[in-house]
C-alpha positions as CSV (number, residue, x, y, z in Angstrom):
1,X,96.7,162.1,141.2
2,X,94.7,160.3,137.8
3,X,96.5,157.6,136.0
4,X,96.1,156.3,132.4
5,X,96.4,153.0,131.6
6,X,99.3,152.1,129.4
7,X,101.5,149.3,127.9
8,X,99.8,146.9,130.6
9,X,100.3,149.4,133.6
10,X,99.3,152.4,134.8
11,X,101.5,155.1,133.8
12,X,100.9,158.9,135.4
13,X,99.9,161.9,134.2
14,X,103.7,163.5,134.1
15,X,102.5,166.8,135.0
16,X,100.9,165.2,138.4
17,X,104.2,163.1,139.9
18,X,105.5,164.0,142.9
19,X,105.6,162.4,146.6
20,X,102.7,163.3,148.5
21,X,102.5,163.8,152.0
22,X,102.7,160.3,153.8
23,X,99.8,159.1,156.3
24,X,102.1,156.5,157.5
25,X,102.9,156.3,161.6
26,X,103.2,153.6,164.3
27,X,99.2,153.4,164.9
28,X,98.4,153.4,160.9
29,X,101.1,151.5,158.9
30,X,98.4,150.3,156.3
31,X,98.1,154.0,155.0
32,X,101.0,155.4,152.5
33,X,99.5,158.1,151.0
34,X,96.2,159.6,150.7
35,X,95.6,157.3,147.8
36,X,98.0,154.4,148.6
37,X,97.8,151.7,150.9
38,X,98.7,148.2,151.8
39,X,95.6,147.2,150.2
40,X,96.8,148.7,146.4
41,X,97.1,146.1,143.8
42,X,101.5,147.2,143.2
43,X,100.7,144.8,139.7
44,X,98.1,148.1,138.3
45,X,98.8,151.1,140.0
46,X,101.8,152.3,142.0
47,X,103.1,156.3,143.5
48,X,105.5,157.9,141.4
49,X,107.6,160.2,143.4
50,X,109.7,161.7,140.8
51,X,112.6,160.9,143.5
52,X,115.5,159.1,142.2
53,X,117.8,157.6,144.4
54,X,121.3,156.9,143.1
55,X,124.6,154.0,144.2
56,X,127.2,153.6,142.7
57,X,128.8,149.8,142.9
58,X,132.6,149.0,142.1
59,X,132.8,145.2,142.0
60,X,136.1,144.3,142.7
61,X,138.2,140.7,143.7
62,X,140.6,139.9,146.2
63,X,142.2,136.4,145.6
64,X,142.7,135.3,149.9
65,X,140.2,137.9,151.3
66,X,140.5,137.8,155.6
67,X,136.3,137.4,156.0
68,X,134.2,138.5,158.5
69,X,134.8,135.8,160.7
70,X,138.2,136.2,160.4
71,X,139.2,133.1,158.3
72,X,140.7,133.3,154.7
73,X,138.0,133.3,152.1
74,X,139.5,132.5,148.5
75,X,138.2,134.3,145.5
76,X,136.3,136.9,147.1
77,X,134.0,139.4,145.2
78,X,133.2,142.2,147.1
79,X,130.9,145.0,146.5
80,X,132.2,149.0,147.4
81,X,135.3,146.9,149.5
82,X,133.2,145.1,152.0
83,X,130.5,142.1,152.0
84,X,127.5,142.4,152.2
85,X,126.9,145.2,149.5
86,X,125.8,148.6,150.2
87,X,121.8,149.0,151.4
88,X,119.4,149.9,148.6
89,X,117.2,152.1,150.5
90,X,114.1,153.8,148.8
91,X,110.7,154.6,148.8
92,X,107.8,152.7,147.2
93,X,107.4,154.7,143.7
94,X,111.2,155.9,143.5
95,X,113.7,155.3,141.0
96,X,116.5,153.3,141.9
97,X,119.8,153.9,139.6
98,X,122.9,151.9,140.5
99,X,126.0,152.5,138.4
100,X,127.7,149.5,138.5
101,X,131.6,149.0,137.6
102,X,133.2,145.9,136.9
103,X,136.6,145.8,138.3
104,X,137.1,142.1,138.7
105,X,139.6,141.0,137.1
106,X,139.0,138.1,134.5
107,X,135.4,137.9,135.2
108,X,132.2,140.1,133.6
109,X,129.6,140.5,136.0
110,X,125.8,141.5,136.1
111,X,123.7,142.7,138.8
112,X,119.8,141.4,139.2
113,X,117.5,142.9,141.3
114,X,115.9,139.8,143.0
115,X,111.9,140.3,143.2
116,X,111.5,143.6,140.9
117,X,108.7,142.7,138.3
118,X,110.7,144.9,136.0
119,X,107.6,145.9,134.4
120,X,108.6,147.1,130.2
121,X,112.3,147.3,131.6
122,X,113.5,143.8,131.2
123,X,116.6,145.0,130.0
124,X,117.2,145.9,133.5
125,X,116.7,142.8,135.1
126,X,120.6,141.6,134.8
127,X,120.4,138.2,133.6
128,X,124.1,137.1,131.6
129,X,123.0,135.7,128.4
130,X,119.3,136.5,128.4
131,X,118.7,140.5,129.1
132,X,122.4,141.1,128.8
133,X,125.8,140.4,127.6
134,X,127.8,140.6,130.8
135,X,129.6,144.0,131.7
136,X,133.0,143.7,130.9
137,X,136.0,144.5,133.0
138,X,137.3,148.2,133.1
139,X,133.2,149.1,131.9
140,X,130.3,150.3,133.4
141,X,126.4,150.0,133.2
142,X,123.6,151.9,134.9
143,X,120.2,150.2,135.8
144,X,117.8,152.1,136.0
145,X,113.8,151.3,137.5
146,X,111.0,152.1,139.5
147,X,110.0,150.6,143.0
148,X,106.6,149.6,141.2
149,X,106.7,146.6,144.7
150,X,107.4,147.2,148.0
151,X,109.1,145.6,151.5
152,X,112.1,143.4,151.5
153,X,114.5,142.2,148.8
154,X,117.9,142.1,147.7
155,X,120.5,142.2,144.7
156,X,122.8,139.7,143.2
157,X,125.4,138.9,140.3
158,X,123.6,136.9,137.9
159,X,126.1,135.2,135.9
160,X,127.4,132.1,136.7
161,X,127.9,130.8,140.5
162,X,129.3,134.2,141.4
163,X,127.0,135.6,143.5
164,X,128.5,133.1,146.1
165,X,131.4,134.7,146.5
166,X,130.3,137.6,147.9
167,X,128.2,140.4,145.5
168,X,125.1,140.0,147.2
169,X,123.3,143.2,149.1
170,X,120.2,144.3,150.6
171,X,117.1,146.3,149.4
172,X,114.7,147.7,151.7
173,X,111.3,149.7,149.9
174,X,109.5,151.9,152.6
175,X,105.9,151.4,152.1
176,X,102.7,150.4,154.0
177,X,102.3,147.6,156.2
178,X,99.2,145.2,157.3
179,X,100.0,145.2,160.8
180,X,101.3,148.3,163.1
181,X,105.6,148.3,164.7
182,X,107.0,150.9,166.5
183,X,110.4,150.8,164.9
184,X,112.1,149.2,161.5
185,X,115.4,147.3,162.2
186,X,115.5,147.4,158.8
187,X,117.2,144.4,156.2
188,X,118.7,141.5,158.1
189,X,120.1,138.8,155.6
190,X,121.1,135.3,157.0
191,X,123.6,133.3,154.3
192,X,125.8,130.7,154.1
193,X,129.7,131.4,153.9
194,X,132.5,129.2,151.7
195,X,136.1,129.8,152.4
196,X,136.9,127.6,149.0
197,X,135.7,130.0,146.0
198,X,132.1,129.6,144.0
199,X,134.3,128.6,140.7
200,X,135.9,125.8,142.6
201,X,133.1,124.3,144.0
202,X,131.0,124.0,140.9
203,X,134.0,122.6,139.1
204,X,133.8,119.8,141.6
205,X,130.4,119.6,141.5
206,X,130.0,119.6,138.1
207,X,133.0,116.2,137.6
208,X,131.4,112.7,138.2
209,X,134.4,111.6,139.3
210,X,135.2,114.4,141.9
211,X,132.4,114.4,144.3
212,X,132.4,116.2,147.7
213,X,130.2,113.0,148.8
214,X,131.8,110.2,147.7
215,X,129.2,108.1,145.3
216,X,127.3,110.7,145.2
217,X,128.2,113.1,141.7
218,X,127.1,116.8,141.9
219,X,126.5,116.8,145.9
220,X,127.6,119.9,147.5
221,X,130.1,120.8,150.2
222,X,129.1,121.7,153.7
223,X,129.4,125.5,154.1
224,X,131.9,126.6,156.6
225,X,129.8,129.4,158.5
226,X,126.4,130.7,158.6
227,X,126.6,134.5,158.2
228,X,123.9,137.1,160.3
229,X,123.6,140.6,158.1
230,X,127.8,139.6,157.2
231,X,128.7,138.6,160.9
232,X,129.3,135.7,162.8
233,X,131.9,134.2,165.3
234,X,134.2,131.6,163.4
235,X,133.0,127.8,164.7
236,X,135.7,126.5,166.7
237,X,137.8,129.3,166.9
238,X,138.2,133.3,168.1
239,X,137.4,135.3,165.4
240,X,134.6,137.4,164.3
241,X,131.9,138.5,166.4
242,X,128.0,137.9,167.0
243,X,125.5,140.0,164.7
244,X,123.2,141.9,167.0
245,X,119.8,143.5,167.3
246,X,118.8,145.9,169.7
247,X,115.0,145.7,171.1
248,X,113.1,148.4,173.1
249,X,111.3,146.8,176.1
250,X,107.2,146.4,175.1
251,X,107.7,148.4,171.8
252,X,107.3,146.5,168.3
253,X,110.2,146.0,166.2
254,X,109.8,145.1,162.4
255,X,112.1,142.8,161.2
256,X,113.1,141.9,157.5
257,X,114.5,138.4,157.2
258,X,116.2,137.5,153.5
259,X,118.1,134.3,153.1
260,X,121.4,134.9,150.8
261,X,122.5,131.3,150.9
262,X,124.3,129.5,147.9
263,X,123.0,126.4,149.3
264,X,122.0,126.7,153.2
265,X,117.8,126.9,154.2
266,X,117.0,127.9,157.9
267,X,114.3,127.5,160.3
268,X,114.7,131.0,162.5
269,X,113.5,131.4,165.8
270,X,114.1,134.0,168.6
271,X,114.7,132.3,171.8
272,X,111.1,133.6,174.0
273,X,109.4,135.0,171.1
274,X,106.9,134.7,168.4
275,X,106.5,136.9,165.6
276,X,103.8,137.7,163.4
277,X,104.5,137.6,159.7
278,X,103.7,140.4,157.8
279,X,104.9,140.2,154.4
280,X,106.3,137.1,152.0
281,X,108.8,138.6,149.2
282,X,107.3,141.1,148.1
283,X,103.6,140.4,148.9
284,X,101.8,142.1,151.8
285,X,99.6,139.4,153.7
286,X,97.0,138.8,156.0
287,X,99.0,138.7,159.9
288,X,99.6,135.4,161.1
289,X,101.4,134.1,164.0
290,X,104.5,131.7,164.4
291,X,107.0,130.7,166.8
292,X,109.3,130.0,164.0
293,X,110.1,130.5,160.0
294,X,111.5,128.4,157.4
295,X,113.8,130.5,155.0
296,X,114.7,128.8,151.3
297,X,117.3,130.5,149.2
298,X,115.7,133.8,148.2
299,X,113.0,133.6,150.2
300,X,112.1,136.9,152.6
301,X,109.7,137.6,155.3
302,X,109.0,140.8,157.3
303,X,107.7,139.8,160.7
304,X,106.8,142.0,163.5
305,X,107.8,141.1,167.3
306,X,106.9,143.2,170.5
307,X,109.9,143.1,172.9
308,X,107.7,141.4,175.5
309,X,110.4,139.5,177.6
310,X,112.5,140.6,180.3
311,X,115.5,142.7,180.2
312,X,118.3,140.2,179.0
313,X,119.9,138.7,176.0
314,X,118.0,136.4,173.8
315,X,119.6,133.9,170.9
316,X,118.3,134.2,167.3
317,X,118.6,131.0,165.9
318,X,118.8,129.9,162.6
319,X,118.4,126.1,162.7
320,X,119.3,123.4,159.6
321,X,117.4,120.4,159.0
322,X,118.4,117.0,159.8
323,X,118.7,116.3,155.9
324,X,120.8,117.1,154.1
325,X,119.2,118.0,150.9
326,X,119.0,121.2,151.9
327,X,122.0,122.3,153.1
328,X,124.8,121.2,155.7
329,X,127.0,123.8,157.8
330,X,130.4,122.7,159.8
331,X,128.7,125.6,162.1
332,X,126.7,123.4,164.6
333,X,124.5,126.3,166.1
334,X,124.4,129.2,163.7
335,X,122.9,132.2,165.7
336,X,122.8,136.3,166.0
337,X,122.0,137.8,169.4
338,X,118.9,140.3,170.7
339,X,120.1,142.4,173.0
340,X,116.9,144.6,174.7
341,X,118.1,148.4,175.9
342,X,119.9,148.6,179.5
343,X,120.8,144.8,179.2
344,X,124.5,143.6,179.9
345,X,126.0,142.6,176.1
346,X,129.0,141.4,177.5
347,X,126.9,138.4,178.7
348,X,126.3,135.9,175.9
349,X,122.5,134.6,175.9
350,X,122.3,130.8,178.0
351,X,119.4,129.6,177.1
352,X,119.5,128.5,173.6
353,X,115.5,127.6,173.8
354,X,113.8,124.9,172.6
355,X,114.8,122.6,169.8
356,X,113.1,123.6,165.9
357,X,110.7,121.5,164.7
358,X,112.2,120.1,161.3
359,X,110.1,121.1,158.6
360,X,112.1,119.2,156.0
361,X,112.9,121.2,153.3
362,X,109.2,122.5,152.9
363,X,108.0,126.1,153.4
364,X,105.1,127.9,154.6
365,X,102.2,128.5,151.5
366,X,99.5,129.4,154.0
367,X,99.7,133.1,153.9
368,X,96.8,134.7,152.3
369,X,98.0,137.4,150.4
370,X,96.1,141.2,151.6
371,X,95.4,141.9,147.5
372,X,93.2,138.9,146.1
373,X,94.7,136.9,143.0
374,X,92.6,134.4,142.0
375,X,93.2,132.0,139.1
376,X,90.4,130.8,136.7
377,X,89.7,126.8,136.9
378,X,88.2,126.8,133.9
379,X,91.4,127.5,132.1
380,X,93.3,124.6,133.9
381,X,93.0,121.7,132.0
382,X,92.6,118.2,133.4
383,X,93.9,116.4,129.9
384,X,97.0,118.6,129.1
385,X,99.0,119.6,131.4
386,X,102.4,121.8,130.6
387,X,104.6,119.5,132.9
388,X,108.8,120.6,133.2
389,X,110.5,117.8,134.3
390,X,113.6,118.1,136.4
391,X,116.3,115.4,136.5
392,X,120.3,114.9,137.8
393,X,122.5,113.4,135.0
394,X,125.6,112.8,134.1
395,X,126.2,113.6,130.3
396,X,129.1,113.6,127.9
397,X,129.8,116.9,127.3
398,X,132.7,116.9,125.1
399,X,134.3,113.4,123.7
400,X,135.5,111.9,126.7
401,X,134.4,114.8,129.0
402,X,131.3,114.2,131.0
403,X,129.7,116.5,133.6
404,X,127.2,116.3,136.1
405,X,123.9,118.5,135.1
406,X,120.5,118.9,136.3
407,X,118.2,118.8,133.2
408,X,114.6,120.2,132.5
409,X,113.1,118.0,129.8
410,X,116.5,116.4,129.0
411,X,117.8,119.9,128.1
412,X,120.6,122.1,130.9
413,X,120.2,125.5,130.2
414,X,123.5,126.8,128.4
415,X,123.1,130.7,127.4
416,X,125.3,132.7,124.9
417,X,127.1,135.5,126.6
418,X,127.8,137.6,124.1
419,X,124.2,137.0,121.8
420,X,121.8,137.1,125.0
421,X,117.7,136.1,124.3
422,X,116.8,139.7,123.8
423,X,119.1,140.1,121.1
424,X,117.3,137.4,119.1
425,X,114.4,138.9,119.4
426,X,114.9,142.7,118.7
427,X,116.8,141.0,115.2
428,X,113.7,138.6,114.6
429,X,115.8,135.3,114.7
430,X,113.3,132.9,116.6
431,X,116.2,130.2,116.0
432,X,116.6,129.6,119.3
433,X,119.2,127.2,120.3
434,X,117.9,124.3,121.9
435,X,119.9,124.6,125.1
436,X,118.7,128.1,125.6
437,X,115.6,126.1,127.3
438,X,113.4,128.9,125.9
439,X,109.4,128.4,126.4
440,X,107.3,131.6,124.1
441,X,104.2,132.1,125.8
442,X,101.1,132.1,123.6
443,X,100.3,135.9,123.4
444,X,96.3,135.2,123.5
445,X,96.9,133.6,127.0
446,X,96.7,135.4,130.0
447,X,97.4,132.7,132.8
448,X,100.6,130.1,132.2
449,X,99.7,127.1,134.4
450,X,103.2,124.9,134.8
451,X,103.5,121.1,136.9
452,X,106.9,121.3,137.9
453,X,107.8,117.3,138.5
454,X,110.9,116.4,140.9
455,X,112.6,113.5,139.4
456,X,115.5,113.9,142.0
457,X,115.6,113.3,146.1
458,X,116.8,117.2,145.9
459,X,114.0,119.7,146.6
460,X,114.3,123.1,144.8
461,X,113.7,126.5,145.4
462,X,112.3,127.8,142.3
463,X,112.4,131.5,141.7
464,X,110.5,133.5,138.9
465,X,111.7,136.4,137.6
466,X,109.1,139.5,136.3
467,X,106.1,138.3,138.2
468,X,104.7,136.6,141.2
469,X,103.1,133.0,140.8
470,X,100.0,131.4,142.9
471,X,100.9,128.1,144.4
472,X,98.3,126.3,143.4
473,X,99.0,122.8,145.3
474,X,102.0,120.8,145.8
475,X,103.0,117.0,146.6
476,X,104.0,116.5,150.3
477,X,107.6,116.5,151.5
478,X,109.1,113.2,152.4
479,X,110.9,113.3,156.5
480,X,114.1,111.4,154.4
481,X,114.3,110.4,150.4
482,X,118.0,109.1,151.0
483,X,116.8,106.1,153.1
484,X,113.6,105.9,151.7
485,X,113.3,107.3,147.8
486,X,110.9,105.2,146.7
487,X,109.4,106.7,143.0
488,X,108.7,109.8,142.3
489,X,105.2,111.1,143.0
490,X,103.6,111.9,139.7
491,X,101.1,114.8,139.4
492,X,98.1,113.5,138.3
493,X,95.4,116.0,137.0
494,X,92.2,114.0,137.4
495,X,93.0,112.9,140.8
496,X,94.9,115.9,142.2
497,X,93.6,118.8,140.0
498,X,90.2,119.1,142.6
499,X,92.6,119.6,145.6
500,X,94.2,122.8,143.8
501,X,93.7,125.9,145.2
502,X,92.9,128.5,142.8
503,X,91.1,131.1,144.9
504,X,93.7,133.4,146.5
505,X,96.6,131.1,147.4
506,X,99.6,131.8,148.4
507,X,101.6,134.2,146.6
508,X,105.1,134.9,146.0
509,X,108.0,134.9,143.9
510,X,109.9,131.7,145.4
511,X,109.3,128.0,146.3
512,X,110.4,124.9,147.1
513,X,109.8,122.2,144.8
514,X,109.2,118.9,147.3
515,X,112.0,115.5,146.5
516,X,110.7,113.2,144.2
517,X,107.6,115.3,144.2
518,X,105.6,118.2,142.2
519,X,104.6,122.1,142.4
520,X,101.5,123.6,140.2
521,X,102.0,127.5,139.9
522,X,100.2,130.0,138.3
523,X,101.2,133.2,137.2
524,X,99.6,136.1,134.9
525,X,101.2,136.2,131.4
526,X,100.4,138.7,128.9
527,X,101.5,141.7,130.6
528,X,105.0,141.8,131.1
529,X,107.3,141.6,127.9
530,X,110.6,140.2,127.9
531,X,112.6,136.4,128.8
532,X,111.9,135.7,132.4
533,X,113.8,132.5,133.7
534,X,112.6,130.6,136.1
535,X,115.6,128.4,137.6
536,X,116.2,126.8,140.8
537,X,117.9,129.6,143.3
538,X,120.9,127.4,144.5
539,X,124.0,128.8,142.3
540,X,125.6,125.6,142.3
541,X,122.5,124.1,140.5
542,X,121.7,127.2,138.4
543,X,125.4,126.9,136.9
544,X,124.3,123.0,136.4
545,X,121.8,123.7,134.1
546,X,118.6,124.4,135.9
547,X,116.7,127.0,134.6
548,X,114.1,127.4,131.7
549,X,113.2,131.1,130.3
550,X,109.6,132.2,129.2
551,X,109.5,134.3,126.5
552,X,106.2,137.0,126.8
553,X,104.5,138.7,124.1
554,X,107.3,139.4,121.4
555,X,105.3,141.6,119.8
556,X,105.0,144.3,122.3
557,X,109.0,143.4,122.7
558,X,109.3,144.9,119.1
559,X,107.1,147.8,119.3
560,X,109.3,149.8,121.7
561,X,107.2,148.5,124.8
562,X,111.0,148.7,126.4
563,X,112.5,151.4,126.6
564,X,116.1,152.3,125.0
565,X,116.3,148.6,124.1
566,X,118.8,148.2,121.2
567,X,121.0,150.8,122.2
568,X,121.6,149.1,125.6
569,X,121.8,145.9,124.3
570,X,124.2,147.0,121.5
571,X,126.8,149.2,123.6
572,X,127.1,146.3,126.6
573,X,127.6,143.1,123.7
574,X,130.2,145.8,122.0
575,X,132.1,146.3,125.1
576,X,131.7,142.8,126.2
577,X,133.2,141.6,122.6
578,X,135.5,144.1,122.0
579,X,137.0,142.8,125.8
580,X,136.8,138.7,125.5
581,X,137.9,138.8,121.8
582,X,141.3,141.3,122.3
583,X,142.1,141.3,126.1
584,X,145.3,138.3,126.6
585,X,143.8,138.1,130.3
586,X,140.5,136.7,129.5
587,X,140.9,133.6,131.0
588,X,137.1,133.3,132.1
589,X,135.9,130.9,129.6
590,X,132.1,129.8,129.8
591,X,132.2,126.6,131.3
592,X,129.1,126.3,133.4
593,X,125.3,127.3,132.1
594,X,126.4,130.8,132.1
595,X,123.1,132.5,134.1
């Protein structure tokens, strides 16, 4: 198969796509195909299978929904009837198509693709108010794109806070591995679960003078479950049951861990096991060993572990920190069950293993990514620095109406439903609103260097869409910033710039952003045209405001780099308009950030 380079990729010859015959088996999962393998650069060359696998998604809403654990969940959004959604299940090089129907019904909806570069398809990437107007009730859109990545992801509404309510799924891309299994247990997503509804808990949130900590404006609420692949016993009470995994005595089992959470980060173990981790989004690394994993919101890791234990019943545990900043359950041991072949699964596990060690908030960044990335120092500069400051305030919104925001540079993002970013662009108005927190990316640059600074005692998980970023260095986490805030650490280039790692780091697609603390990332601009926000993962915070979008080379944004562009854009924002201008039940007014 011979590529040719094109619009920043590598586009091939269409008389030469097809799926070719896969090398790929238990004692060789770093081959693919004869030309792919876990050591291909997915950012310049990719299979194309000509294979395109289609779903079809009906979003619909059930106002006291009885949940999996068999307590009353208001303001449910389900996916197909059921939560979690339907498994996206494809090949690397596919074409995924998902038809996706909004039958909700005061609410639009969108549907992102959490981890896809999106590479000349940013129209596809399903952001309200900055690749899209919203899809309106009673209308339909397909997305359509190629697996250009491969491993572990999922999907999500992007609009709003509701993706908490339930329109999450999971997306599994077969494709090589850097360390052999036996068998794939495929997707298993660990989230947090509110009986209240995502609307309602923002709302509260988002009032200073209704806090669900008292004296403390915009804290959270405690989530009432901790959900394994959408199962989970109800704390306290009879219903649901345990999620479970079945394990073949010595064989290897590959594993594919997503957190889902609104809010909720875990520490997972498997009570008598290690595992060896494999993959970090979508990023193939070098093997590594741990006895346990920390999981921020959006985070995913494939692991393999070899059933080496006896014949039995072993807990998975997925353990919260002692702080609270980030996340508290009213589930006091959150877990899912291994159950090895021939062993007695009536019997729950007893020995709920050793205590995690807290990691406080921080995840792992010392993975070394299989396909080198490295980051020119010469570029970084030790003067300027292009700093975005996050902060918590409390700002009058309206006269006499003040709400409770998080703020990056003294602007919370606010996006305009029915004119989204890439409408001003493909009509040349670069009048951006301020409050559309838009950064344009010089075109003659190819890396974006960016010092996130943590103003708050909240740590972040920070998640860019349309690329991966190197982690270039970070401040450390402090063990408690509610007893003990002091001031925040400031990123100073001349004393902190020589401790950066620019040569291969860590590599991924989602952070955490330490309290009262900073984050240098890296990531390739230039090749990738179309707004990319980058925003803290946590719904609650996103619909507070924090989120900033990067606008990449306009010009090629113009020049049809995107395929069927203006008339996607034009037939969602007429639907959408034709439906919140004229429908009397439209009672879904913008009140949040809108993304």
């Amino acid at each position: 198969m011979r590529f040719l380079p094109l619009l920043g990729g590598l586009l091939p010859l269409l008389g030469l796509v097809g799926a070719a015959p896969s090398c790929n088996h238990e004692c060789n999962r770093a081959c693919w195909t004869s030309r792919f393998n876990v050591n291909t650069d997915y950012e310049n060359e990719w299979p194309v299978t000509g294979v395109t696998r289609k779903f079809d998604f009906e979003i619909t809403e059930v106002d006291e929904w009885v949940g999996p654990d068999g307590h009353i969940k208001k303001g449910a959004m389900l996916i197909n009837g059921g939560y979690p959604g339907p498994l996206i299940k494809a090949d690397w090089g596919d074409r995924i198509e998902v038809t996706v129907t909004n039958r909700l019904k005061t609410n639009g909806t969108s549907m992102h693709w959490h981890g896809f570069h999106q590479l000349n398809s940013n129209n596809q990437d399903g952001v309200a108010g900055v690749t899209e107007c919203p899809i309106a009730p009673g209308t339909s859109k397909v997305y359509s794109f190629l697996a250009t990545q491969h491993g572990t992801s999922w999907y999500h509404s992007h609009i709003s806070s509701q993706y908490a309510n339930g329109i999450v799924g999971p997306i599994q891309i077969n494709g090589p591995s850097s360390y052999p299994y036996d068998t794939d247990l495929g997707v298993f997503p660990i989230s947090d679960w509110y009986y209240d509804s995502a609307e309602h808990i923002v709302d509260r949130m988002m009032n200073p003078n209704d806090p669900f900590l008292k004296g403390v404006p915009g804290s959270p609420p405690p989530s009432n479950n901790i959900l394994f692949n959408g199962m989970n016993i109800a704390p306290n009470s009879t219903g649901g049951e345990y999620a479970r995994l079945k394990f073949t005595k010595n064989k290897r089992h590959r594993l594919r861990l997503v957190n889902t959470s609104a809010d909720n980060t875990f520490v997972v173990s498997i009570v008598g096991h290690n595992m060896t981790v494999i993959e970090t989004d979508f990023v193939p690394v070098e093997p590594y060993p741990v006895h346990q994993l920390y999981l921020t919101v959006g985070q995913r890791y494939d692991v393999v572990i070899k059933a080496d234990q006896e014949v039995d019943n072993y807990w998975i545990n997925a353990t919260l920190s002692s702080t609270p900043l980030c996340g508290v359950s009213l589930n006091p041991y959150p877990a899912a069950i291994v159950s090895y072949e021939g062993a007695d699964e009536s019997r729950l596990p007893t020995d709920r293993g050793l205590p995690a060690i807290d990691q406080f908030c921080e995840d792992d960044v010392s993975s070394k990514p299989r396909t080198s990335r490295t980051a020119p120092k010469a570029d970084f500069s030790d003067t300027k620095v292009d700093t975005l400051s996050v902060t918590l305030d409390v700002k009058e919104v309206n006269k006499g109406i003040s709400k409770v925001l998080w703020s990056v540079d003294g602007s919370a993002i606010d996006v305009q439903w029915d004119k989204p970013t890439l409408e001003y662009v493909v009509e040349g108005d670069f009048t951006f609103p301020r409050q559309a927190n838009l950064i344009q990316l010089p075109e003659a640059v190819k890396w974006s260097f960016w010092v996130i600074q943590n103003n708050s005692p909240s740590p972040h998980p920070m998640h860019l869409h349309g690329h991966d970023f190197l982690i270039l260095g970070r401040s450390r986490f402090p063990a408690n910033p509610l007893v003990d805030p002091g001031h925040p650490i400031l990123f100073d280039p001349l004393i902190d710039g020589p401790h950066l790692k620019f040569d291969n780091p860590t590599r991924r697609d989602t952070t955490v952003v330490p309290s009262f603390g900073w984050l240098v990332i890296a990531f390739e601009a230039g090749r990738n045209p179309g707004s990319w926000v980058f925003h803290c993962h946590i719904p609650w915070h996103m619909s507070q405001g924090l989120s900033v979008q990067f606008l990449e080379r306009v010009d090629r944004i113009n020049n049809g780099a995107i395929p069927n562009l203006m008339p996607d854009l034009r037939d969602r924002c007429y639907e959408w308009g034709r439906y919140a201008d004229n429908d009397p039940e439209f009672r879904m007014k913008k009140v949040d950030s809108g993304i």
